[in-house]
PDB file of the backbone (N, CA, C, O) and the ligand in Angstrom, with CONECT records:
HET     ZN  A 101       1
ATOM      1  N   UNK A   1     211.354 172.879  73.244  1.00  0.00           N
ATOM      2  CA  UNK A   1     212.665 172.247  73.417  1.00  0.00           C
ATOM      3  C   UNK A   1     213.424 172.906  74.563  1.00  0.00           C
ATOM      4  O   UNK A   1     214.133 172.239  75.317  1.00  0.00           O
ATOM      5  N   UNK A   2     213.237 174.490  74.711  1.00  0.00           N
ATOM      6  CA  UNK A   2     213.384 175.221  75.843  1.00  0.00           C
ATOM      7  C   UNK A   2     213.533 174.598  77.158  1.00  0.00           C
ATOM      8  O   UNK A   2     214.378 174.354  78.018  1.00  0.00           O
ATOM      9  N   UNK A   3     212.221 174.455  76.872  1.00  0.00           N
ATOM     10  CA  UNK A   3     211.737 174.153  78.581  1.00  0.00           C
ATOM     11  C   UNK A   3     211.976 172.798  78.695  1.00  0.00           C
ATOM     12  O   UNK A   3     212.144 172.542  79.887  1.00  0.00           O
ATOM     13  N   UNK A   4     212.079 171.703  77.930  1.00  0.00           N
ATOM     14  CA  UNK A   4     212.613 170.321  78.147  1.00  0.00           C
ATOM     15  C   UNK A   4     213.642 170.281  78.736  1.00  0.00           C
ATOM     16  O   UNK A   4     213.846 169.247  79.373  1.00  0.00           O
ATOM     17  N   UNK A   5     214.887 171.557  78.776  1.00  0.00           N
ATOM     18  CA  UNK A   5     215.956 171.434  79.179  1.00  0.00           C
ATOM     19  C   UNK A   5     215.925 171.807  80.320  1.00  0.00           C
ATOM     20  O   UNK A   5     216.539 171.272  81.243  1.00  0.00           O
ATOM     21  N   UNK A   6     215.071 172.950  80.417  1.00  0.00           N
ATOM     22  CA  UNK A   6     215.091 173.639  82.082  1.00  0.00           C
ATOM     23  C   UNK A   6     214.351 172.474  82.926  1.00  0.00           C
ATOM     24  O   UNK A   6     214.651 172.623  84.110  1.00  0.00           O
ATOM     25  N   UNK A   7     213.456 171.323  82.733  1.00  0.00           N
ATOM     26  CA  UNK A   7     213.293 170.199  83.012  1.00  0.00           C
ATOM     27  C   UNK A   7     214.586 169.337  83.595  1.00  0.00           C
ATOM     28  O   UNK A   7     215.060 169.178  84.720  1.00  0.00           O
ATOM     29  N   UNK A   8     214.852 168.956  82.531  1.00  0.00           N
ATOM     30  CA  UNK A   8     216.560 168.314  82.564  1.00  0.00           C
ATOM     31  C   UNK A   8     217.342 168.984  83.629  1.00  0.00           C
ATOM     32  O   UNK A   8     217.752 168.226  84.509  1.00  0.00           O
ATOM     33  N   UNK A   9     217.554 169.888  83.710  1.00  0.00           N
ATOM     34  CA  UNK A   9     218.638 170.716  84.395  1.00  0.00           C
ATOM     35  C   UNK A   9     217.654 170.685  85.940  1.00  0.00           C
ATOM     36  O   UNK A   9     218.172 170.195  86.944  1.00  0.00           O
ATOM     37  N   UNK A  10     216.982 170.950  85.965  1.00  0.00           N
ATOM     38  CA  UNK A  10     216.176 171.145  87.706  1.00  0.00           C
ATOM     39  C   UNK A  10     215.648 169.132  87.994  1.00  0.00           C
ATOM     40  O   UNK A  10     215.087 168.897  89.064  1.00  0.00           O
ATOM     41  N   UNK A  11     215.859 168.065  87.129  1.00  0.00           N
ATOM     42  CA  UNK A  11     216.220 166.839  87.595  1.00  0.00           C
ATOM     43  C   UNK A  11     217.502 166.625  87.869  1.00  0.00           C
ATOM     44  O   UNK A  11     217.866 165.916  88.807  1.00  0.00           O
ATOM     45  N   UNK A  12     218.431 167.331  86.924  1.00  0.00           N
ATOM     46  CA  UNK A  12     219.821 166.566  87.196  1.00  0.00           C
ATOM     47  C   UNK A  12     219.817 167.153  88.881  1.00  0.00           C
ATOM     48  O   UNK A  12     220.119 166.274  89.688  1.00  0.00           O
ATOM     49  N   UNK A  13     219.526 168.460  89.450  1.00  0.00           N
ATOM     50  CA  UNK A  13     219.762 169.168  90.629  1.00  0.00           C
ATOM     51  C   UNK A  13     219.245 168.532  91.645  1.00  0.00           C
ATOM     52  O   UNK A  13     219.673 168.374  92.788  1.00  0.00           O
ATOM     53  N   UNK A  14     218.138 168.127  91.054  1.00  0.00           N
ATOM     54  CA  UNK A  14     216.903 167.364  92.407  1.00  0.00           C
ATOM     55  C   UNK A  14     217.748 166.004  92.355  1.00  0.00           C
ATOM     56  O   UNK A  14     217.206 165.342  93.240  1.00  0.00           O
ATOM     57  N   UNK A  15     218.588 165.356  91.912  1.00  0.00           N
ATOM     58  CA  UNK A  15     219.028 163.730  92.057  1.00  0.00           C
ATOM     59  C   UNK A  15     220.187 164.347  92.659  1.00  0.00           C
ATOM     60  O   UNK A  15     220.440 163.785  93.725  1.00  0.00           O
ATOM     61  N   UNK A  16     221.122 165.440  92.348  1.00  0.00           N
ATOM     62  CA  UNK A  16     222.081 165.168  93.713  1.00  0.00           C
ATOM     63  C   UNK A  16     221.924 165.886  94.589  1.00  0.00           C
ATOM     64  O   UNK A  16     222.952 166.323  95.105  1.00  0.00           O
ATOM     65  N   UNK A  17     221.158 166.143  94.913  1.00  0.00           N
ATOM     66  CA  UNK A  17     220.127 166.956  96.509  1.00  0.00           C
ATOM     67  C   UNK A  17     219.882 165.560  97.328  1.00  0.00           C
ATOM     68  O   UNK A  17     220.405 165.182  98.376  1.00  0.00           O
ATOM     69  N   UNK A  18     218.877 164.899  96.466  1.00  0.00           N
ATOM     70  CA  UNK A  18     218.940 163.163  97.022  1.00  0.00           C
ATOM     71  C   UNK A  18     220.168 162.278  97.321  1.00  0.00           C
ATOM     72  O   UNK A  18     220.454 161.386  98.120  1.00  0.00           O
ATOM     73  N   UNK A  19     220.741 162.919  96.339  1.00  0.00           N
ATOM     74  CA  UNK A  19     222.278 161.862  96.760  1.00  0.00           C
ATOM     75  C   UNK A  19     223.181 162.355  97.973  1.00  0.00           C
ATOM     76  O   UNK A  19     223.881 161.562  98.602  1.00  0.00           O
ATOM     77  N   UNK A  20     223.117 163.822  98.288  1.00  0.00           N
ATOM     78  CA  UNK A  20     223.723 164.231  98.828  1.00  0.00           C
ATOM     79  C   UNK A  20     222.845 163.805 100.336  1.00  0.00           C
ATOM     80  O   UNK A  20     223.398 163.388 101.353  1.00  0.00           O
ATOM     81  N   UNK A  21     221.628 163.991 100.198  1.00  0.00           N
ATOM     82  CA  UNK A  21     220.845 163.690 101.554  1.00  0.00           C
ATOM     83  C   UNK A  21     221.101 162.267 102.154  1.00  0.00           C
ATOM     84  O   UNK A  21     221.189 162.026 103.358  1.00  0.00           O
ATOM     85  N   UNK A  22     221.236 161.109 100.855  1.00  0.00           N
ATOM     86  CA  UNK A  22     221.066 159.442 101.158  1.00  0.00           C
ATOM     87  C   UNK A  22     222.994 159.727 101.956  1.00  0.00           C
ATOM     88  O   UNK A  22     223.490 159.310 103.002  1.00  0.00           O
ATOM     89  N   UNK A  23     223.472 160.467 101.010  1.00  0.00           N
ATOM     90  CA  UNK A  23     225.121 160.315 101.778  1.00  0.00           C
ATOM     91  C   UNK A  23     225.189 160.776 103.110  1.00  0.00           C
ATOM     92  O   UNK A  23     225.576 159.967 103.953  1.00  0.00           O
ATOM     93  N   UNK A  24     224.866 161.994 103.488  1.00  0.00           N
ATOM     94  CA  UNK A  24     224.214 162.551 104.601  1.00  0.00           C
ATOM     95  C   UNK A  24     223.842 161.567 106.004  1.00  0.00           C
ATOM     96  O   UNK A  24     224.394 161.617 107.103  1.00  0.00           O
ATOM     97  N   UNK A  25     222.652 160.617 105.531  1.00  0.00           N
ATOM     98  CA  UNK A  25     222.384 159.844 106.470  1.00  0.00           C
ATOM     99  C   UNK A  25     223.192 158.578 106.482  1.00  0.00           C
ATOM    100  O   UNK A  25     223.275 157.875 107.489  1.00  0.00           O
ATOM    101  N   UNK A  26     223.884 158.255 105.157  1.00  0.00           N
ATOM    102  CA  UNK A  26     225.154 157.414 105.424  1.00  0.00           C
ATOM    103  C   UNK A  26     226.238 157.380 106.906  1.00  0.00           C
ATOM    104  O   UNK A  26     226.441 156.647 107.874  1.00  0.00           O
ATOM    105  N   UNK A  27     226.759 158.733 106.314  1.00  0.00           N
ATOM    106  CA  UNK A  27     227.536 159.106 107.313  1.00  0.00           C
ATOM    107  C   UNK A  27     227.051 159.305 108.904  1.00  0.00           C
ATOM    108  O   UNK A  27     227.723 158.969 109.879  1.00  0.00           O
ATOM    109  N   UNK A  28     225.836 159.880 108.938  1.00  0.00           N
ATOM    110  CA  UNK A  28     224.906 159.533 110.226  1.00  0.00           C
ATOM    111  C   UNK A  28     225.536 158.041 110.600  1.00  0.00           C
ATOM    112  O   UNK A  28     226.133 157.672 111.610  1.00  0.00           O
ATOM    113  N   UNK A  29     225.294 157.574 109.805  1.00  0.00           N
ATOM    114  CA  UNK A  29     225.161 155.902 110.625  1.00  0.00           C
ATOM    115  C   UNK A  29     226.332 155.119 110.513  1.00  0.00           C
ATOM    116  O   UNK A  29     226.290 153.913 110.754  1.00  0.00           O
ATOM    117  N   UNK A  30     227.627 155.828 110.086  1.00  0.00           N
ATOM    118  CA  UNK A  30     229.086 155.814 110.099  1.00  0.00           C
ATOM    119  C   UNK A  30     229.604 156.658 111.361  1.00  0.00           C
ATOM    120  O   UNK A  30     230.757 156.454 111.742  1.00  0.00           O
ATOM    121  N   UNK A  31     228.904 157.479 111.940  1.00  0.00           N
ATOM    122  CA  UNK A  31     229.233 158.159 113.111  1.00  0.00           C
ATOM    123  C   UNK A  31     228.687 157.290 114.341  1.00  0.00           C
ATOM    124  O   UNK A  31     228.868 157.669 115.498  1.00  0.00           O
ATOM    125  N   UNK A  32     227.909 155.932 113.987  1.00  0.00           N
ATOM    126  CA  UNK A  32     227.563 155.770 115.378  1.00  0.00           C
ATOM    127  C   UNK A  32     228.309 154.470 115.495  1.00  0.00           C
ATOM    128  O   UNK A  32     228.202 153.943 116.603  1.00  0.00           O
ATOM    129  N   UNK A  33     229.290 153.612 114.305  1.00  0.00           N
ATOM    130  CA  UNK A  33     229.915 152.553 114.674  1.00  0.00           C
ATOM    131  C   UNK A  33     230.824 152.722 116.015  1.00  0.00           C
ATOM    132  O   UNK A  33     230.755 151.962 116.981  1.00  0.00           O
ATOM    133  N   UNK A  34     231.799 153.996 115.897  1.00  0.00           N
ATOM    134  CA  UNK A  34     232.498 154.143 117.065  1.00  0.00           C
ATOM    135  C   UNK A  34     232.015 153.474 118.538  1.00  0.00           C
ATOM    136  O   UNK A  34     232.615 152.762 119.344  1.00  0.00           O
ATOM    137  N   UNK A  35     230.678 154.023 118.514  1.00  0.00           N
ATOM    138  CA  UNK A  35     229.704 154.094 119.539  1.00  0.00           C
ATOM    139  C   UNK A  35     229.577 152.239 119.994  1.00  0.00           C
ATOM    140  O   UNK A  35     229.557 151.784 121.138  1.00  0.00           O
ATOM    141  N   UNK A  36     229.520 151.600 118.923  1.00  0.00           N
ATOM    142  CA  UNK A  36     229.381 150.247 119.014  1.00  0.00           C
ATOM    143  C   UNK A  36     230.605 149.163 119.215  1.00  0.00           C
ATOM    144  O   UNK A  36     230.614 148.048 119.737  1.00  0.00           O
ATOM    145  N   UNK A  37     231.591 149.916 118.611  1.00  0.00           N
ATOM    146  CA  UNK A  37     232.833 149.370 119.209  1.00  0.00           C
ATOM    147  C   UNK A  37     233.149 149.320 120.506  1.00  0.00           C
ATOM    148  O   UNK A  37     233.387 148.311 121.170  1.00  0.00           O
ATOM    149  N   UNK A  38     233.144 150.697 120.929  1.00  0.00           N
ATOM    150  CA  UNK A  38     233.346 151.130 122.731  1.00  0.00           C
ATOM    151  C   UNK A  38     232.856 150.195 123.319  1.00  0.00           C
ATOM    152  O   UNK A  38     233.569 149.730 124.208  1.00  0.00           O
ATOM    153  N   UNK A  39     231.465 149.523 123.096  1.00  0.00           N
ATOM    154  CA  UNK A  39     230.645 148.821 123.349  1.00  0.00           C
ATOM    155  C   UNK A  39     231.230 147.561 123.705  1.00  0.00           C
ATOM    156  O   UNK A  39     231.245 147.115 124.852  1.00  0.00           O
ATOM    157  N   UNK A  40     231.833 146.853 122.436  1.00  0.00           N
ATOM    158  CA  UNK A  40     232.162 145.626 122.176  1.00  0.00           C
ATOM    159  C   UNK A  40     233.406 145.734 122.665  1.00  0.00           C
ATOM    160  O   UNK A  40     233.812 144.716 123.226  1.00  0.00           O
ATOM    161  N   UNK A  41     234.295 146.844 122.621  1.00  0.00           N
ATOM    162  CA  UNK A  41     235.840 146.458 123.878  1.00  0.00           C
ATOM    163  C   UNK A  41     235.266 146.393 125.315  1.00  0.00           C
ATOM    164  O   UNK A  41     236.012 145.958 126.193  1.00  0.00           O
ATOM    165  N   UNK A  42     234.166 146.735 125.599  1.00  0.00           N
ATOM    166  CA  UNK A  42     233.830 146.847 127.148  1.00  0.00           C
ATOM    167  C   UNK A  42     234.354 145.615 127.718  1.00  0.00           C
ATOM    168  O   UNK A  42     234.255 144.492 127.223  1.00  0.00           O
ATOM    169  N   UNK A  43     235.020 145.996 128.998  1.00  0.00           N
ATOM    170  CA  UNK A  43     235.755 145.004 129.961  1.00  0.00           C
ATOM    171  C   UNK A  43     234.445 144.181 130.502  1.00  0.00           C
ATOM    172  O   UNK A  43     233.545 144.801 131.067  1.00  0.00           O
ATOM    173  N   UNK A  44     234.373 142.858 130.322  1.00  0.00           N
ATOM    174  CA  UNK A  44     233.187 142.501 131.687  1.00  0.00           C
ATOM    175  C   UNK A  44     234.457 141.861 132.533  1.00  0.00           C
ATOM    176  O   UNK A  44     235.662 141.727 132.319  1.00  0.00           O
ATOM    177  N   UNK A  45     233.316 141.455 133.879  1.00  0.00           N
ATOM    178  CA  UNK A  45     233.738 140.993 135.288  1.00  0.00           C
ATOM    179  C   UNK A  45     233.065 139.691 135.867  1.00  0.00           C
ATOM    180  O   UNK A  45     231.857 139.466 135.781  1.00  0.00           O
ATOM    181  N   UNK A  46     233.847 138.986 136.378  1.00  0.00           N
ATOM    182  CA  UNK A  46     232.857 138.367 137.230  1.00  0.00           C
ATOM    183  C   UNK A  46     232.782 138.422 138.580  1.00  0.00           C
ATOM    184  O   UNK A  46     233.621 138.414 139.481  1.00  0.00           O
ATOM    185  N   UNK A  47     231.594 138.480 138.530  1.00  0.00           N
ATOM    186  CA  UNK A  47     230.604 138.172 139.875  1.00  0.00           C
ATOM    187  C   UNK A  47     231.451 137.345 140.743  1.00  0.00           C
ATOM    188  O   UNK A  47     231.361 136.185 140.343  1.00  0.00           O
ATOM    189  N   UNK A  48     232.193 137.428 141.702  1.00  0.00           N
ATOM    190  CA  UNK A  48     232.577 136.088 143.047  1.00  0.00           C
ATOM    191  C   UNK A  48     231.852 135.557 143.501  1.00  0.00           C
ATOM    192  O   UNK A  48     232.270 134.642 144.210  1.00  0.00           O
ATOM    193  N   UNK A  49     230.467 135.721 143.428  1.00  0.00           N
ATOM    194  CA  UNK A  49     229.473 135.370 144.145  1.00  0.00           C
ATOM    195  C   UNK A  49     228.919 134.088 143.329  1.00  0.00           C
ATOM    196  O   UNK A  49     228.891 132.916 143.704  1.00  0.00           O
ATOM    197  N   UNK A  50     228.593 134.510 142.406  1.00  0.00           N
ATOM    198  CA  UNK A  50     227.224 133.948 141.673  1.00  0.00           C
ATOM    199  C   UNK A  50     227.793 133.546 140.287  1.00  0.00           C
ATOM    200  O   UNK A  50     227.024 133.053 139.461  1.00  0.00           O
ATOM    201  N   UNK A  51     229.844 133.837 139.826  1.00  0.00           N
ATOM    202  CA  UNK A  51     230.517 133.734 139.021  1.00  0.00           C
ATOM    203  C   UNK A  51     229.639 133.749 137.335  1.00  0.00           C
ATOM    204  O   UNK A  51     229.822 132.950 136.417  1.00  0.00           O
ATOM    205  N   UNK A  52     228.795 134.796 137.363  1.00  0.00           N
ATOM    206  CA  UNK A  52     228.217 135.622 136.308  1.00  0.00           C
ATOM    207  C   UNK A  52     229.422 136.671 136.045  1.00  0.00           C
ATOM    208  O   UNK A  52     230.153 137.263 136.839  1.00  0.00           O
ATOM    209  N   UNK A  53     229.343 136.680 134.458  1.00  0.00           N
ATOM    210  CA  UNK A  53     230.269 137.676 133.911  1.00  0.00           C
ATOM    211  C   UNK A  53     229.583 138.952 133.549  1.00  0.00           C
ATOM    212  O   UNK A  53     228.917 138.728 132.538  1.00  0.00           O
ATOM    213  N   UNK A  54     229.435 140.373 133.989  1.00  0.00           N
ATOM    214  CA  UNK A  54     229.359 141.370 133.527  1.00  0.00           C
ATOM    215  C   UNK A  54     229.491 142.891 133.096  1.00  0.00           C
ATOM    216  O   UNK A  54     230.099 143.698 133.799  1.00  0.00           O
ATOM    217  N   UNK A  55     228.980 143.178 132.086  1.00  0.00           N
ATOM    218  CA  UNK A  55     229.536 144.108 131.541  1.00  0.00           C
ATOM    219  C   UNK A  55     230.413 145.315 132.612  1.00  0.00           C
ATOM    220  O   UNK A  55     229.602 146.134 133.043  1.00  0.00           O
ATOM    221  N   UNK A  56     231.615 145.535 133.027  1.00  0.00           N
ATOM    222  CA  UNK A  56     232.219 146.693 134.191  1.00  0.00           C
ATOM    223  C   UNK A  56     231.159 147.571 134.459  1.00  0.00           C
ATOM    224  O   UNK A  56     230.609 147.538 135.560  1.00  0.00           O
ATOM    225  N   UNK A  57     230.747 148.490 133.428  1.00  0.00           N
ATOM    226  CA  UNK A  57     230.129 149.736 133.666  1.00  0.00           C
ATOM    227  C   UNK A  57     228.952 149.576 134.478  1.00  0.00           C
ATOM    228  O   UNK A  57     228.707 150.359 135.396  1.00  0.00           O
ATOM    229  N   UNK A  58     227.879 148.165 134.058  1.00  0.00           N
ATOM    230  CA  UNK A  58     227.192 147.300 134.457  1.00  0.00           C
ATOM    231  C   UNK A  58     226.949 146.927 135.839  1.00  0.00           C
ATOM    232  O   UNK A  58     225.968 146.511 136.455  1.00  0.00           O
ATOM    233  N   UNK A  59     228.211 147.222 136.146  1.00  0.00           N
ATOM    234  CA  UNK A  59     228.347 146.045 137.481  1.00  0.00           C
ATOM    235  C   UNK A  59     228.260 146.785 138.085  1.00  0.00           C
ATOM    236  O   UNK A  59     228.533 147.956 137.821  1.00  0.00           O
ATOM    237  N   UNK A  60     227.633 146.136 139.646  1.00  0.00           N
ATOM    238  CA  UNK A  60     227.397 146.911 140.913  1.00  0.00           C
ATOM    239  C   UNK A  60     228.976 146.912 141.647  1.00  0.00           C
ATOM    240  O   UNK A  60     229.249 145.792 142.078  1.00  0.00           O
ATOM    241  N   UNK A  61     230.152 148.023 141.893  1.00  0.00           N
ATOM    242  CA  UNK A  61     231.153 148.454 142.507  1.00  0.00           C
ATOM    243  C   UNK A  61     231.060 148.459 143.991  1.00  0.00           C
ATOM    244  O   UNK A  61     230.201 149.197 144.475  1.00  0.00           O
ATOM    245  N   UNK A  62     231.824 147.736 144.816  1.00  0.00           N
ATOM    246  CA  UNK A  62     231.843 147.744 145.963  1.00  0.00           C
ATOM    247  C   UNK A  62     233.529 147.966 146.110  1.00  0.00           C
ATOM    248  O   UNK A  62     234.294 147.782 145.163  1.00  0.00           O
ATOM    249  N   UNK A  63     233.858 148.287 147.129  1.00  0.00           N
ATOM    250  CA  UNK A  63     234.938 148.537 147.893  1.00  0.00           C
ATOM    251  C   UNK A  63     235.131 147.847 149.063  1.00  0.00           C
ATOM    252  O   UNK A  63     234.887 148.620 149.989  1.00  0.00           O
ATOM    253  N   UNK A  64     235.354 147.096 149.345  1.00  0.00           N
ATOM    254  CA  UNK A  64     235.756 146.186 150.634  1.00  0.00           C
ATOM    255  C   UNK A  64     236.970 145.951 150.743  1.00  0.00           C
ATOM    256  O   UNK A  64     237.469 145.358 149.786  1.00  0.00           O
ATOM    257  N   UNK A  65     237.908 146.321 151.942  1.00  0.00           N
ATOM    258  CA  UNK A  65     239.230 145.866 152.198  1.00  0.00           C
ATOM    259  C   UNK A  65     240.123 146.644 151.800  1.00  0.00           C
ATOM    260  O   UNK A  65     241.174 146.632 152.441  1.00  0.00           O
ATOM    261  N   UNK A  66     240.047 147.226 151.059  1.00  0.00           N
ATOM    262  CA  UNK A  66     240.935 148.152 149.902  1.00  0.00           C
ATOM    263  C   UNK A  66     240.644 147.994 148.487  1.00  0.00           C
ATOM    264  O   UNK A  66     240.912 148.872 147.667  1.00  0.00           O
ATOM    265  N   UNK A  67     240.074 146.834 148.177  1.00  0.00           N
ATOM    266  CA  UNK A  67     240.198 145.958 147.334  1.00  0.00           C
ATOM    267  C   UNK A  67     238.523 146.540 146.430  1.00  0.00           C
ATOM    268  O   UNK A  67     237.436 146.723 146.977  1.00  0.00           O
ATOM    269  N   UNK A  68     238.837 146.692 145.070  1.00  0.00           N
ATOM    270  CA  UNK A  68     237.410 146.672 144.559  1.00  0.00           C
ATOM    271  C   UNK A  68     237.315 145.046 144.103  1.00  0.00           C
ATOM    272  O   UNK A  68     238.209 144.216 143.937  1.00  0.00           O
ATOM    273  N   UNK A  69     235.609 144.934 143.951  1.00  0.00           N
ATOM    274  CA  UNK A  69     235.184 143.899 143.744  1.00  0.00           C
ATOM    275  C   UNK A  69     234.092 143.874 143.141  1.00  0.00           C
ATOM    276  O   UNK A  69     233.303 144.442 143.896  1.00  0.00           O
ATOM    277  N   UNK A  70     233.324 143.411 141.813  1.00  0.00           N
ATOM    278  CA  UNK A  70     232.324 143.764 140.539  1.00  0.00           C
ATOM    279  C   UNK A  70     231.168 142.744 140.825  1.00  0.00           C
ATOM    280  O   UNK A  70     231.374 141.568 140.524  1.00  0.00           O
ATOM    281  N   UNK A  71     229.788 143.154 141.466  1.00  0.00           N
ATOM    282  CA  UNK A  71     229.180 142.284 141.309  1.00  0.00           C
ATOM    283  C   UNK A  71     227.990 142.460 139.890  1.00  0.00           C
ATOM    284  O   UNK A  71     227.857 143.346 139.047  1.00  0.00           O
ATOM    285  N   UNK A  72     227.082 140.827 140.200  1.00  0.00           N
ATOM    286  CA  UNK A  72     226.159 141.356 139.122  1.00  0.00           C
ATOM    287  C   UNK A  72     225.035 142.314 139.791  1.00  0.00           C
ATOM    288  O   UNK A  72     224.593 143.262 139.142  1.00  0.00           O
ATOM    289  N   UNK A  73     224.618 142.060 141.014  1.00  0.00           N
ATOM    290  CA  UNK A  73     223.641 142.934 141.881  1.00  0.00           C
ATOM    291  C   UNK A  73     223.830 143.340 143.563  1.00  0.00           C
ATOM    292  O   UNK A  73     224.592 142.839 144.390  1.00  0.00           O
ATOM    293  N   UNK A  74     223.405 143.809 143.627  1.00  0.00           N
ATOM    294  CA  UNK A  74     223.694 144.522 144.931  1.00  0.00           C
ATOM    295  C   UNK A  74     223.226 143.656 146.311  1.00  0.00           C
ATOM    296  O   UNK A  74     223.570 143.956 147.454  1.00  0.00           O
ATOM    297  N   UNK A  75     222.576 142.795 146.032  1.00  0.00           N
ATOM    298  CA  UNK A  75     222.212 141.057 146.427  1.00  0.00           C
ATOM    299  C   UNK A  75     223.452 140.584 146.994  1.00  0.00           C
ATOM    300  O   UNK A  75     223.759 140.338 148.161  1.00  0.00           O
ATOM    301  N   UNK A  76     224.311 140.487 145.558  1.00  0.00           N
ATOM    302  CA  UNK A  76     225.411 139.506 145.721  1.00  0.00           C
ATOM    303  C   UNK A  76     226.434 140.094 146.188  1.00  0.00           C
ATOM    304  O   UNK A  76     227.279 139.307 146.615  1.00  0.00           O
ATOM    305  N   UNK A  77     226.810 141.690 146.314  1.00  0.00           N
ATOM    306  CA  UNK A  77     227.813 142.418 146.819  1.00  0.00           C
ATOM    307  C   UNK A  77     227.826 142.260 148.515  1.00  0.00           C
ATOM    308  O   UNK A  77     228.848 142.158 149.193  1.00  0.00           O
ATOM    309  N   UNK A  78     226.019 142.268 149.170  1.00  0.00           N
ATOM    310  CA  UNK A  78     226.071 142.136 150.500  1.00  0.00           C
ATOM    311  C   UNK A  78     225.809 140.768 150.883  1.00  0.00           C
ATOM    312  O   UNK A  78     225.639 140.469 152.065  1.00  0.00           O
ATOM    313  N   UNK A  79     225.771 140.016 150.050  1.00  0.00           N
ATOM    314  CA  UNK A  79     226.285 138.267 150.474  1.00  0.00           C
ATOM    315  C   UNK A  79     227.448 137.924 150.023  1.00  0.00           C
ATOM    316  O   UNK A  79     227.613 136.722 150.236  1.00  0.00           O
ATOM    317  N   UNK A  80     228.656 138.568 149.314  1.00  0.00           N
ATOM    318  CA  UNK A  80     230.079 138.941 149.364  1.00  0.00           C
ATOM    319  C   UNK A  80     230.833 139.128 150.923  1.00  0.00           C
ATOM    320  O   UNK A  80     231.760 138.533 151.472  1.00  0.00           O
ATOM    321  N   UNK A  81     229.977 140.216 151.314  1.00  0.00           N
ATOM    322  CA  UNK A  81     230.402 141.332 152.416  1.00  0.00           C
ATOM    323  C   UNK A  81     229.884 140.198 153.412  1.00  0.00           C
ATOM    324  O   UNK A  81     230.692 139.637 154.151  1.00  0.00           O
ATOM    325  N   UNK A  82     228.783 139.927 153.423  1.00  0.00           N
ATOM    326  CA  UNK A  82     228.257 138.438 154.920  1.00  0.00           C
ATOM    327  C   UNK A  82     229.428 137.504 154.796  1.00  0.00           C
ATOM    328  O   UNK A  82     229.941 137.018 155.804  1.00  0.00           O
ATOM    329  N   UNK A  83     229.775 137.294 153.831  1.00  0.00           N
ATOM    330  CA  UNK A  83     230.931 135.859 153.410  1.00  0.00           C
ATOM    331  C   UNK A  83     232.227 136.619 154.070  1.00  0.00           C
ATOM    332  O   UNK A  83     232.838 136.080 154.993  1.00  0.00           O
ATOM    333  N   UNK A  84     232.561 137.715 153.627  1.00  0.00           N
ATOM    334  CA  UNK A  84     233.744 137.765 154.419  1.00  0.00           C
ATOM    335  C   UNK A  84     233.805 138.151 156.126  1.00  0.00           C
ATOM    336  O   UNK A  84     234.571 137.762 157.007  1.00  0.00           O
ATOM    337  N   UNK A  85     232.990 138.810 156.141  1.00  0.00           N
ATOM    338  CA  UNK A  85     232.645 139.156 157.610  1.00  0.00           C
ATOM    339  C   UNK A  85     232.485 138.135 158.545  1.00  0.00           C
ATOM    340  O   UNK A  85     232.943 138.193 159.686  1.00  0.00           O
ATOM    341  N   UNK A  86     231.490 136.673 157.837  1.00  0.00           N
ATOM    342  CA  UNK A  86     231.218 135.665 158.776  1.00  0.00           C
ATOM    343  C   UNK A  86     232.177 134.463 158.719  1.00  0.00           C
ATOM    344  O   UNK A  86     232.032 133.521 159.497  1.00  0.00           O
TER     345      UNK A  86
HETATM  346 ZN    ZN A 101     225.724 137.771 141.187  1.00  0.00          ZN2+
END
């Protein structure tokens, strides 16, 4: 009857070791929503060129004039730059 208990007592320990581990990786994966929000406020842009919308960070940055301007590729930034030049 002893040892049934010392049984008992080293399960009850081993289930919140598990619980504490499953919470553990809970929170893991509660630490990376932030991560996915940032994501989903991201500003996009469009393209003047090719009037594709994308993501800012994404976008190829040019400087012309004073003026920034967001393309989708670096294609369309120097057929931007031909367009205003010509
Ligand atoms: Zn483009």
């Amino acid at each position: 009857m002893y040892r049934f208990f010392l049984i008992a007592v080293l399960l009850i320990v081993l289930y919140y070791l598990i619980r504490r581990a499953i919470r553990k990786i809970g929170q893991d994966g509660a630490l990376e929503k932030p991560k996915d929000g940032r994501l989903s406020g991201n500003q996009m842009v469009q393209d003047p060129v090719c009037r594709v919308f994308v993501p800012r960070e994404n976008a190829v940055k040019e400087n012309i004039g004073g003026q920034t301007y967001f393309f989708c590729s670096r294609g369309c930034a120097a057929a931007f730059e031909k367009q205003l030049s010509g």
